[in-house]
N, C-alpha and C positions, 0 to 999 in steps of 0.2 A: 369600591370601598369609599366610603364618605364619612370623614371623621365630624363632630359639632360638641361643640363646649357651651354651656351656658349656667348661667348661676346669677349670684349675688355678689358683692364682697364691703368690705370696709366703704369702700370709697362710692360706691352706687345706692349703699342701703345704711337706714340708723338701725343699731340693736335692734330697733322695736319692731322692724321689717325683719329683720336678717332669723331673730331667734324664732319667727310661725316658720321658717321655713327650712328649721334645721330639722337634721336630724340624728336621732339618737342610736348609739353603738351597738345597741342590743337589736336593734330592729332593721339594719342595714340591709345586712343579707337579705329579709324578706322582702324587701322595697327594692333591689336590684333582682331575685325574683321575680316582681309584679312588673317590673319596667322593659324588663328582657322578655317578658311573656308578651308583650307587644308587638303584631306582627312586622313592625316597620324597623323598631330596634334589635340590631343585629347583635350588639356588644355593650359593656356599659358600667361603668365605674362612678360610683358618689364619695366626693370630696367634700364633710361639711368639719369645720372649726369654727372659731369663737367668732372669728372673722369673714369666714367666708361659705358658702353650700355652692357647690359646682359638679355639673354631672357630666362625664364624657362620654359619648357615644358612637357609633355604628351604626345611621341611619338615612334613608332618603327622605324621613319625611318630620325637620326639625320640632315643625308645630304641633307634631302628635306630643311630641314626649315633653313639652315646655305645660302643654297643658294635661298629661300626668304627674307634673310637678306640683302643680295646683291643687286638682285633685286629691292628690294623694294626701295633701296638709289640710283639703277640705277648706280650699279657697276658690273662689273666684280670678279667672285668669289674669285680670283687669286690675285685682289688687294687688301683685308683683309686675306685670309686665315693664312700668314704669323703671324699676329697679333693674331690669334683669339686662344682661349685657349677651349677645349671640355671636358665637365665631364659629366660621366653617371651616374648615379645611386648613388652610398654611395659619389664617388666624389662630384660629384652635390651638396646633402645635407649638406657636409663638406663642400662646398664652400658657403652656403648662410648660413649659422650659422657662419661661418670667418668673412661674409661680416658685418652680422648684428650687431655682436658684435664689430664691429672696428678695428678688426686683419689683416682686407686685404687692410684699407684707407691709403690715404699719408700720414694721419694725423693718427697714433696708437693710439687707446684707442677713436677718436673722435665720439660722439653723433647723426650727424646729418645727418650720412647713414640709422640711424635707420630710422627716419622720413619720409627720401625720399622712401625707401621701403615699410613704411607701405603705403606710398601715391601710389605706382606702384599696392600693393596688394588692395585699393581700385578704382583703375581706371580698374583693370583686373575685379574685381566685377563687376563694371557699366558695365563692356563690354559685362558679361557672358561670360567668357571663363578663369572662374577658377574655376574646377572641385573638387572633392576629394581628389585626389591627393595633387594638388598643396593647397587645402586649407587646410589638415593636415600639409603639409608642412612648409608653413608659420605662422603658427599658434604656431607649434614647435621651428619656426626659432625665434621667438618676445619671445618666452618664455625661451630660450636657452642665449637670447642676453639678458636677464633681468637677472637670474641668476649667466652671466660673469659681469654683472657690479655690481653685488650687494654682490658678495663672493669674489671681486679681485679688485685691485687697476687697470684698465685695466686705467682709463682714468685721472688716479694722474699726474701731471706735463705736460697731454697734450697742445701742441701747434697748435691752431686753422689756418689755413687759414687767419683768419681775425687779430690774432694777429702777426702774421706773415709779413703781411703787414705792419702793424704800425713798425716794426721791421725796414722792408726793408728803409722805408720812413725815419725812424731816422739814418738812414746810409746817407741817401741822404741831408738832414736838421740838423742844426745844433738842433732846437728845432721846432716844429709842433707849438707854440704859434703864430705866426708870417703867417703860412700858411692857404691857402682858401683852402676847400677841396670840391671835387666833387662829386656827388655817381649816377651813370649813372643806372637807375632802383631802383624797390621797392620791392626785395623778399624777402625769408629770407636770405639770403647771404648777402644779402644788408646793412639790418636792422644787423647783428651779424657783419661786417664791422665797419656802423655810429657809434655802441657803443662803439667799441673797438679805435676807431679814437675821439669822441666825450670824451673821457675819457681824453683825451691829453689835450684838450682844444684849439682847432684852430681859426684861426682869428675868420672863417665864414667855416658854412657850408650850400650845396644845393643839394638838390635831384633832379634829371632831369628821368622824365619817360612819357613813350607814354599817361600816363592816368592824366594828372594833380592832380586830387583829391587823388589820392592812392599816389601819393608824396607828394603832402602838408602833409597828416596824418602821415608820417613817417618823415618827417621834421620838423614838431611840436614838436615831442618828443625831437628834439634835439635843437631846439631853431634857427631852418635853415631856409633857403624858398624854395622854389620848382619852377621847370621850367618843360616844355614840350622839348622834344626831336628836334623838330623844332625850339628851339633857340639856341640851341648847337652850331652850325656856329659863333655868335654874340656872346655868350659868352664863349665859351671855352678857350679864353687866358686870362684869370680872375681867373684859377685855376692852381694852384699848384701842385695840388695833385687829380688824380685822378681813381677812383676806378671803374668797371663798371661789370655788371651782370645779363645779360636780356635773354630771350631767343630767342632773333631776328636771323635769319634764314642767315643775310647776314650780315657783318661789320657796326658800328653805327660809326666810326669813321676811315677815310682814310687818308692815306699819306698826301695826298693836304691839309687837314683841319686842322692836326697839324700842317703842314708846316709853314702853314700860321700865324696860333696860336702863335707860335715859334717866326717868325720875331715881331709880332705883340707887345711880349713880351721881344724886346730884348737880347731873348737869355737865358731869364731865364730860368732857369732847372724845369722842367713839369718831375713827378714820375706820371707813371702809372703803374696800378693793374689790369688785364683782367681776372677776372675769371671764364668769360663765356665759355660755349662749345656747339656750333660754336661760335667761337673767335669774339669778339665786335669790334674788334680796328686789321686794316689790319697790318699781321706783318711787311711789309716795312717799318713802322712807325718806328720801334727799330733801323733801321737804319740812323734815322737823329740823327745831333748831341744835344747833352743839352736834349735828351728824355731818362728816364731812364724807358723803358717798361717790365715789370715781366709776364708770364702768369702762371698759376699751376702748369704744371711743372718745373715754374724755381721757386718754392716755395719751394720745397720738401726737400731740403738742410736744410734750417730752421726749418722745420715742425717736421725732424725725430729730433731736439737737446732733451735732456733729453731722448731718447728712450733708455738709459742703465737704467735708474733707473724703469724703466715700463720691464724689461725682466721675473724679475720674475714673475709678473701676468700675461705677455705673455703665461708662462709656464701653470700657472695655471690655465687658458682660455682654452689653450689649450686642457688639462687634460678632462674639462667639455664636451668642443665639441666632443670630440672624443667619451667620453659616451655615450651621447645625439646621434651620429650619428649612433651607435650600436641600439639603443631602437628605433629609427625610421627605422632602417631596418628593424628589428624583425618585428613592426608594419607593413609596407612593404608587407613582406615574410606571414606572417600570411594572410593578405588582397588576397595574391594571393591564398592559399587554400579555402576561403569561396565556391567557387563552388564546390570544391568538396566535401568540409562539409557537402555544404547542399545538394547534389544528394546522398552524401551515408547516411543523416538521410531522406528524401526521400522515399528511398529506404527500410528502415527498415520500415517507416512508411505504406507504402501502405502493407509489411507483418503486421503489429499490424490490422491495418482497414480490413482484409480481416478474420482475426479470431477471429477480435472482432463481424465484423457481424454471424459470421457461431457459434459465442458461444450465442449469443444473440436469433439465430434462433435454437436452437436445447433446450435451458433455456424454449423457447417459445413453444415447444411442449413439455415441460412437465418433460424433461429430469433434472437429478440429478444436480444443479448447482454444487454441488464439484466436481462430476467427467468430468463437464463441461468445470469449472477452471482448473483443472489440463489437460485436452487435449489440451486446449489451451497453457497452459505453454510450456507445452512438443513440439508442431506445432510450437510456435515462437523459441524453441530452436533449431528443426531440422535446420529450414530455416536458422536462423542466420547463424548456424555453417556448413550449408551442403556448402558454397559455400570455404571457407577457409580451409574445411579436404576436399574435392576433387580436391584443387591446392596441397597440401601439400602428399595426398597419390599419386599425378600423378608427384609429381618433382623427381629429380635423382639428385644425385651425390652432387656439390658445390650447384648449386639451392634448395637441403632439406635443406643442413645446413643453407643457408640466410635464408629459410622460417620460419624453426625454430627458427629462433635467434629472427626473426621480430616478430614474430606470439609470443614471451616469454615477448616482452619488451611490445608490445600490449595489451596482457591478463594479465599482471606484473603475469605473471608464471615460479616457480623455480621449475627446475626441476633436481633432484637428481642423 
């Protein structure tokens, strides 16, 4: 078993990298299909968010699957490799126990990596191509990430994404009472956004998504109304503030649209929040004036304030992982001797079966069952040991002494 992690994340790739290489929720399963039909990969999980695409796998032979990575985006290996980060083995496990607990997000200490994970580890289910391995793995990882937050202040004075924004907005606005607010899609980024903006108290809020029904439902909670995606042209200089987060494959909002928005409004200053990946809103847009556009990475200044008063549990996180990442190798390392556990009990067994029949048949004609049992004793003892004193009286020189030493901690024999 050979576990390998590799990917992207915040910190090795810009949006502009991170979003050719995501991928989208509808097409997961097929693409962990295509990856597992691979004869090299055994098992194989994709983790991708706003922040990050990471693939886990089951494999001896890392560079097939790094460059079905490419492939598969219809890249060039050369045009991610720069970005891309590879862990093998105790790495790997270190890095999805980081991940899960919070330790490797923009946001330190935040919650909602976990979710997205366990959602990746049930789409790898549906797909069957998550093996042993990887489902000890994750299994370790969900319970690793429970105990960093439940022994440590890991997520005390974190600052969300979504609060963050409300931040950036009040830089921009003298007070949010006054402003319409936008909220382009229905997911939960969405919904942890409208709360955290809905909490200000805005003129008006509206929810705009391709599904009308799944935006009204999340727009009710907040007292807003809903639109479909197809009236965004007609009303998009109506809003002030707007926020967007879909998993749409190509821009929901271009240059031209705000441009237009823009004149439409005067001039009035339009705050946007893109924290889609692949980016909702084309970034020329940052370039007109009176637009003040953020995407996740231009969050992350915000996100880390308070990260000195969270160092210590960082440490203490830490501490945990590092444990947890020992016991799962053991477990690991143990997994790779069961073959030969079981051919050398095996092995003993077909000696037990062969004089247990020959005591069974000799009882059967009559003969003395005690001196029966004890030949047998005596036959399963030559065997055992005839094969370990015939390496041991044939070695020489440094080869006895390792035999000996091996053959004393084996039989836990002192010998004088």
């Amino acid at each position: 078993m050979q576990i390998f992690t590799f990917g992207i994340n915040h910190q090795t790739a810009p949006v502009a990298i991170r979003e050719r290489v995501a991928f989208h929720a509808e097409g997961i399963v097929q693409a962990l299909h295509d990856l597992a039909g691979q004869r090299p990969v055994k098992e194989a999980a994709i983790l991708s968010t706003c922040n990050r695409t990471e693939i886990y796998c089951n494999t001896a032979e890392p560079q097939h699957a790094i460059h079905w990575l490419a492939d598969y985006h219809k890249l060039k290996p050369q045009a991610i490799e720069p970005y891309l980060y590879t862990l093998p083995q105790d790495q790997a496990v270190k890095h999805a126990f980081r991940v899960a607990s919070g330790l490797d997000s923009m946001v330190i200490g935040e919650a909602q990596i976990l979710g997205q994970m366990k959602q990746a580890v049930k789409t790898a289910e549906k797909a069957g191509t998550l093996g042993l391995l990887l489902h000890k793995l994750f299994q370790s990882t969900f319970s690793v990430a429970k105990e960093v937050r439940t022994a440590t202040e890991i997520g005390a004075n974190s600052v969300s994404m979504a609060a963050a924004s409300v931040r950036l907005a009040e830089r921009i606005f003298p007070t949010l009472h006054e402003q319409n607010v936008l909220f382009i899609g229905a997911g939960e980024m969405i919904e942890l956004c409208a709360t955290y903006f809905a909490a200000q108290k805005p003129k008006h809020i509206t929810v705009a998504n391709r599904t009308l029904e799944r935006a009204r439902l999340l727009a009710q909670r907040f007292g807003g109304t809903a639109i479909t995606l197809n009236e965004l042209p007609d009303q998009l200089s109506n809003y002030d503030i707007i926020v967007t987060s879909t998993a749409s494959p190509l821009p929901i909002l271009g240059k031209g649209l705000v441009e237009r928005s823009i004149k439409a409004r005067k001039h009035r200053p339009i705050f946007m929040v893109d924290l889609a990946v692949p980016r909702d809103i084309e970034s020329e847009v940052a370039e007109l004036d009176d637009v003040f556009l953020y995407t996740v990475d231009d969050l992350s200044q915000i996100v880390q304030e308070g990260m000195e008063s969270r160092q210590t549990a960082v440490v203490q996180a830490e501490a945990i992982i590092d444990t947890s990442v020992e016991t799962f190798m053991h477990w690991m390392e143990s997994r790779e001797l069961v073959p030969t556990i079981r051919a050398l009990r095996d092995h003993a067994e077909r000696y037990r079966r062969h004089e247990l029949e020959r005591a069974q048949r000799l009882i059967a004609k009559g003969e003395d069952p005690q001196q029966v049992l004890e030949q047998m004793s005596r036959a399963l003892i030559n065997k055992f040991l005839h094969v370990p004193t015939h390496a041991l009286t044939h070695a020489d020189g440094t080869d006895r002494e390792q035999m000996v030493a091996l053959l004393s901690r084996l039989y836990s024999i002192h010998l004088e």
